[in-house]
C-alpha atoms as an extended CHARMM CRD file, in Angstrom:
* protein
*
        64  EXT
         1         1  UNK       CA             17.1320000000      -12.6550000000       -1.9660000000  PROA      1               0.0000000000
         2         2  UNK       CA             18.9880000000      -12.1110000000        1.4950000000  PROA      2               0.0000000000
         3         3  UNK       CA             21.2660000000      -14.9720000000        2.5860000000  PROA      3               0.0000000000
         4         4  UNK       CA             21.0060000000      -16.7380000000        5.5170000000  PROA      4               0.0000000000
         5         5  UNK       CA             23.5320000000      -16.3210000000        8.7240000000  PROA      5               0.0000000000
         6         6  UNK       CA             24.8890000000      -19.7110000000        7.4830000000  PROA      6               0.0000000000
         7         7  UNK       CA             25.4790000000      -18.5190000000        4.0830000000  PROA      7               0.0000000000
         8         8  UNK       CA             27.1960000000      -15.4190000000        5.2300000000  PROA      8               0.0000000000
         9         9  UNK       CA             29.7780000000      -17.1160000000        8.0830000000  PROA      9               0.0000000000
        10        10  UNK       CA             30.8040000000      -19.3800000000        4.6000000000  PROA      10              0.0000000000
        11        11  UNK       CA             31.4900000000      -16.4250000000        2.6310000000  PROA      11              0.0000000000
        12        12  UNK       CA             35.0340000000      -14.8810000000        2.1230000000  PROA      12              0.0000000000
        13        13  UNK       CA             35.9740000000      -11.4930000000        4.0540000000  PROA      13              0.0000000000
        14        14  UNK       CA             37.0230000000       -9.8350000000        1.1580000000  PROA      14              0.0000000000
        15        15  UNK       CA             33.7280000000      -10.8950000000       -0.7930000000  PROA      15              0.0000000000
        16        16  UNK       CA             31.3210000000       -9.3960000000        1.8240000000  PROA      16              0.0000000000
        17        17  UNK       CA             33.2010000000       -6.1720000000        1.6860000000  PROA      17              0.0000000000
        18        18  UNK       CA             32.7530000000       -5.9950000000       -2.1180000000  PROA      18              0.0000000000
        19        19  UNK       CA             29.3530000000       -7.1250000000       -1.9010000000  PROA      19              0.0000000000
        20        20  UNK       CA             27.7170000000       -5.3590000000        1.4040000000  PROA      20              0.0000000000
        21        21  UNK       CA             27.4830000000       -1.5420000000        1.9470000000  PROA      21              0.0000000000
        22        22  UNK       CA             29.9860000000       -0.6940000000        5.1800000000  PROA      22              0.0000000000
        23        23  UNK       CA             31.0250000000       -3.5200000000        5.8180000000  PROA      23              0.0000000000
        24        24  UNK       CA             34.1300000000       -2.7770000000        6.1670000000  PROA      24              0.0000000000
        25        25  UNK       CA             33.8620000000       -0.0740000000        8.6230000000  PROA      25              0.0000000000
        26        26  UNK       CA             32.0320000000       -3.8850000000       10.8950000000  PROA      26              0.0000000000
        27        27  UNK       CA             35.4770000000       -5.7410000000        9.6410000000  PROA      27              0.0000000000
        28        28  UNK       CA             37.8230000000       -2.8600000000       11.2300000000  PROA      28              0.0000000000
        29        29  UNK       CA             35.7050000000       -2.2380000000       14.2270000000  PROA      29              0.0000000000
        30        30  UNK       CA             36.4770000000       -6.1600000000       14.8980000000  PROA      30              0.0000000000
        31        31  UNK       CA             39.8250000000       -5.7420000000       13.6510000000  PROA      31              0.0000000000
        32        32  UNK       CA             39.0130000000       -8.7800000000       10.6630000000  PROA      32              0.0000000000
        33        33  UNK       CA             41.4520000000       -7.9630000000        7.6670000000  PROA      33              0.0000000000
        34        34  UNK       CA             39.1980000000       -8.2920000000        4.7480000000  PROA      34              0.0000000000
        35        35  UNK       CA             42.1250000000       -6.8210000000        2.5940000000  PROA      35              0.0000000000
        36        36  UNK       CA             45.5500000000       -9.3610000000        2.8590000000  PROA      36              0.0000000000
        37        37  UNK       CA             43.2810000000      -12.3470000000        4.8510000000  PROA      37              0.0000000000
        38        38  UNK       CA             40.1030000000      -11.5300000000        2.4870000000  PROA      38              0.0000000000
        39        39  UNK       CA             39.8330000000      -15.0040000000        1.2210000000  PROA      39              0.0000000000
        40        40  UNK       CA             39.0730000000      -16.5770000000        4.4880000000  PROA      40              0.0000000000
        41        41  UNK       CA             35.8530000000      -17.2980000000        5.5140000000  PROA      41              0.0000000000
        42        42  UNK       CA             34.1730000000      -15.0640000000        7.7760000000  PROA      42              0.0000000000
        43        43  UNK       CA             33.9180000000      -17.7010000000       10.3350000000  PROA      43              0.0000000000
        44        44  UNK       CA             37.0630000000      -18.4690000000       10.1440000000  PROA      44              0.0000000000
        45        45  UNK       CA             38.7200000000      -15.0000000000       10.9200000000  PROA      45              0.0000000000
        46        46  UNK       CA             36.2190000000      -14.4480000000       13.8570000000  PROA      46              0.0000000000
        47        47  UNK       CA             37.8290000000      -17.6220000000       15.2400000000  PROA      47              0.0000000000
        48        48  UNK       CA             41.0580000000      -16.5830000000       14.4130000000  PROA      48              0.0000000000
        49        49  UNK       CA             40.3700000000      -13.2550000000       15.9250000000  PROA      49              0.0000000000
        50        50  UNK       CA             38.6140000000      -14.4880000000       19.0720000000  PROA      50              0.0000000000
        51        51  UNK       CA             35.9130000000      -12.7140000000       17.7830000000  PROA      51              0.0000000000
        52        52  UNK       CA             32.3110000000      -13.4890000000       18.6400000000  PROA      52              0.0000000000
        53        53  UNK       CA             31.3580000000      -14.8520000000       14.9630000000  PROA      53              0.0000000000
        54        54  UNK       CA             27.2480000000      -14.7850000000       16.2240000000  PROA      54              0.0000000000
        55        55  UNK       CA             27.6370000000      -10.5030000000       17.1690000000  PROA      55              0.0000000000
        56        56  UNK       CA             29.7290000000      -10.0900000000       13.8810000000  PROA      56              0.0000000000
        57        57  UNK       CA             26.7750000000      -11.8470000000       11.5290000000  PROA      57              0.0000000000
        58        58  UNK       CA             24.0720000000      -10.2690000000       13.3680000000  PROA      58              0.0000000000
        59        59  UNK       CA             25.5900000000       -6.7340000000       13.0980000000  PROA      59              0.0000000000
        60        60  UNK       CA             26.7400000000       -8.0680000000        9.2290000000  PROA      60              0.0000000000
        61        61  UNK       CA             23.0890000000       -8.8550000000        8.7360000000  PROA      61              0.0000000000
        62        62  UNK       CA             21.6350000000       -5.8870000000        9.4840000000  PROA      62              0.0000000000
        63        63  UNK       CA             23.5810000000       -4.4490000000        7.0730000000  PROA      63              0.0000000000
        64        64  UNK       CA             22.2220000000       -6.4190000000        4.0820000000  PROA      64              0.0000000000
């Protein structure tokens, strides 16, 4: 079963990366560190970031 948007912005950095093909190659294009900051949720670093957290889960979703 695919997760929901909401699901995925809860979800740590580092476990998307483990868990979804390439993306990583979405977390450096945004410049998210999913290695030393992985266990922050994604919604979290976009904020952090400045990062638009709706582009990253849409791109993120596509993936999946």
């Amino acid at each position: 079963m695919k997760a929901t948007k909401a699901q995925v912005k809860k979800m740590t950095l580092g476990e998307l990366a483990a868990r979804v093909p390439f993306a990583t190659k979405l977390f450096q294009k945004h410049h998210l560190d999913f290695c030393c900051r992985g266990n922050q949720p994604l919604g979290e670093a976009c904020k952090r970031k400045g990062v638009e957290a709706g582009l990253v889960l849409d791109e993120l979703h596509g993936l999946m």
